[in-house]
N, C-alpha and C positions, 0 to 999 in steps of 0.2 A: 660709500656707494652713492652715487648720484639719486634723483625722483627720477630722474630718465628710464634708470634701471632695474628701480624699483617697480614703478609702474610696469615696463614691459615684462616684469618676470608674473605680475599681478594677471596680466592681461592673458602667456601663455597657461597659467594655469588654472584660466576659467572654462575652456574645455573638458580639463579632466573632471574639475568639479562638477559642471554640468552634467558630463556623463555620469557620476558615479549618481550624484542624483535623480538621474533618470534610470537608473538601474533601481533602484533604493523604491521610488514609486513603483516600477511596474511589478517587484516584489509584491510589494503590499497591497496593490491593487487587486491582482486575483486574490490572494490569501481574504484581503477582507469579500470583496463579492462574494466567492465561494463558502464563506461562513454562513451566510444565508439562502444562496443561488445553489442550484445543481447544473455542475460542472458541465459544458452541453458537450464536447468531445476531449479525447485526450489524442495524444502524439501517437497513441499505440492503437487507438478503432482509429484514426485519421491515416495511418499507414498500410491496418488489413486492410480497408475498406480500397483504397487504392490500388492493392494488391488483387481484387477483386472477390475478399471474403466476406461482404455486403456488412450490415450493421444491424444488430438487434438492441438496442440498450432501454431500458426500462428503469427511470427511477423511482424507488418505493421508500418514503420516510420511514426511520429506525420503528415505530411505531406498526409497521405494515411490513416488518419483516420475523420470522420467528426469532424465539431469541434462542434456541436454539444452534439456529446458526452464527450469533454471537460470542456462544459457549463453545462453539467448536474453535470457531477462527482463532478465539484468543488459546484454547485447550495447544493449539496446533504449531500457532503461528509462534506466539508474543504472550506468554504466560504470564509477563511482568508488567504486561501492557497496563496496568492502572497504576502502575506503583511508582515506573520510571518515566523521566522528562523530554521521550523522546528517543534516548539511546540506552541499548542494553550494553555495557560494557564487559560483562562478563561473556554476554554471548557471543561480541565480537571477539574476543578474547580466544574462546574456546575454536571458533569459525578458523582464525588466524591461524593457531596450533593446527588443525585439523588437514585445512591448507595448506601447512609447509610438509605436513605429512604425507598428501598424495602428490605434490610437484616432488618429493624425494623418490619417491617412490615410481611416480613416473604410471599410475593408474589411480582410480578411484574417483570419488566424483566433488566435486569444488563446492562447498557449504558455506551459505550465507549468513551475516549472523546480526540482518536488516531487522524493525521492529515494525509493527503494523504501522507506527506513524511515519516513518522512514520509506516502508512501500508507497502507501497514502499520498507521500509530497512525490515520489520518481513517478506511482501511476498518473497522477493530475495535474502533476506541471513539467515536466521532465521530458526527455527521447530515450529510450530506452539504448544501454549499454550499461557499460562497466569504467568509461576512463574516466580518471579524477577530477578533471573538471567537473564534469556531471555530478561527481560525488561531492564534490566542494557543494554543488549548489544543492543538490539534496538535502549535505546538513544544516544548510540556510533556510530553506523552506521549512523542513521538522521542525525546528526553534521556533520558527513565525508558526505554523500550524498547530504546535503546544499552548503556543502563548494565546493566541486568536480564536483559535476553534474551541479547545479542549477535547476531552476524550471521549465524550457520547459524539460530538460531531465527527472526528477524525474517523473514528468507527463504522457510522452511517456511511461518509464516502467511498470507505474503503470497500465495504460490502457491496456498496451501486456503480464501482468504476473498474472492479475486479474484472477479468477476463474468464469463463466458465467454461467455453468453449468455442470455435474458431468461430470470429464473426460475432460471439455473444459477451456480452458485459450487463455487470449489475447481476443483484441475488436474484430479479425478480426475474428477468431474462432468461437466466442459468436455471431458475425452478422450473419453470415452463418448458424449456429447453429438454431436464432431464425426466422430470417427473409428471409432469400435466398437469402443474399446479401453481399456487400461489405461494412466492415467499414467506406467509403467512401462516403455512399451513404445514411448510416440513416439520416431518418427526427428526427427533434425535437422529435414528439411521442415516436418514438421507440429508441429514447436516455436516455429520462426518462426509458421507463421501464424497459432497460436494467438496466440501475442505480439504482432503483427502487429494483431492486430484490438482489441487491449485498449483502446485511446484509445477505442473506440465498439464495445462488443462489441454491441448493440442494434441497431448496424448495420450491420454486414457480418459475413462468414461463412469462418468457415475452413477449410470443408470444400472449396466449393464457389468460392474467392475470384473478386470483379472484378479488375479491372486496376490498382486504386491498391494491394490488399492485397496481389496479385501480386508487386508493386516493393516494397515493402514487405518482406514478408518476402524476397526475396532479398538485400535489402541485409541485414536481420539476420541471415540466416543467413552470410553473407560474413562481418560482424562476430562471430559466434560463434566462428570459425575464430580470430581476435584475442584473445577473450576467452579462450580454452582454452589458445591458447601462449606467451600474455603474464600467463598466472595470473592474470589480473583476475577469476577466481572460488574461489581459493585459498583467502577464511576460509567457503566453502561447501563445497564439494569435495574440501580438501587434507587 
């Protein structure tokens, strides 16, 4: 092979590299600012808000939120949340099963088996869907948000960029919202039912709950009493 050819294959492939290296920084870029910064919008208040469901977001350091609702989120969400590196494999696992069960079936409802650092990187860097791509980049960001933040910070954002109610984000947003009060301040009760209603905050209430958020939050709040003396919130709390 001639330098002629050399070179021009040298030359076409300094584009790809470029790009991939500009992919590689703007990764890291949020990942690291956001370890210290609070995130100022995400893809999902930037679309209600457009939608014309206005914006409430309130952030409140871990410190100025009950923990509480720390023992719910993880009782609810992400029970392994301090244990595992980002992904629950078993939950995905169980999710997968579960899912081939109702596409056979042809009813039932499609079960996620995402982890709070997994939600954490799709709420704050991500557009909200389902296709793989998206998911390709989710597992990208988890890895960098495990590595970079760790789990009191992944924690903190997840609870200030959560969605409570239409228009509202953040714990602190969502206490005010349901209760009249300060993230600071929920009891157990109304930590569950905030938690409680996360899978569809657009559609149920927690101030006021039906009968499904009801049973609901009591089973978490039963599991927070698990969480609290089995340490399963120890790399948050301890």
């Amino acid at each position: 092979m001639s330098g002629a050819d050399e070179t021009g294959k040298r030359k076409k492939g300094r584009p790809v590299l470029t790009a991939f290296l500009s992919l590689v920084v703007l990764f890291l870029s949020g990942v690291v600012a956001y370890a210290v910064l609070p995130p100022p919008t995400t893809f999902l208040m930037t679309s209600r808000l457009i939608e014309g469901e206005g914006l409430s977001y309130r952030w409140k350091g871990l410190n100025d939120i009950s923990p509480r609702l720390v023992e719910a989120a993880i009782a609810a969400e992400d029970s392994t949340f301090c244990a595992h590196r980002g992904f629950d494999m078993k939950a995905i696992e169980r999710a997968l099963q579960s899912n081939a069960r109702v596409e056979k079936r042809g009813r039932g409802r499609i079960r996620g088996g995402s982890t709070i650092s997994q939600q954490t990187a799709k709420n704050v860097f991500l557009w909200p869907g389902r296709d793989w791509i998206r998911k390709g980049f989710e597992a990208g960001y988890t890895v960098l948000i495990e590595t970079v933040w760790g789990k009191r910070r992944i924690m903190e954002v997840y609870l200030n960029v959560a969605e409570w109610a239409p228009g509202v984000y953040g714990a602190e947003a969502g206490a005010q919202h349901w209760f009249g009060k300060s993230a600071s301040d929920l009891t157990a009760r109304e930590a569950a039912r905030m938690v409680a209603i996360l899978p569809s905050p657009r559609r149920y209430q927690a101030a006021s709950p039906g009968p499904y958020v009801r049973r609901r939050a009591s089973r978490i709040q039963a599991a927070m009493g698990t969480v609290r003396n089995d340490g399963l919130a120890s790399c948050v709390l301890g």
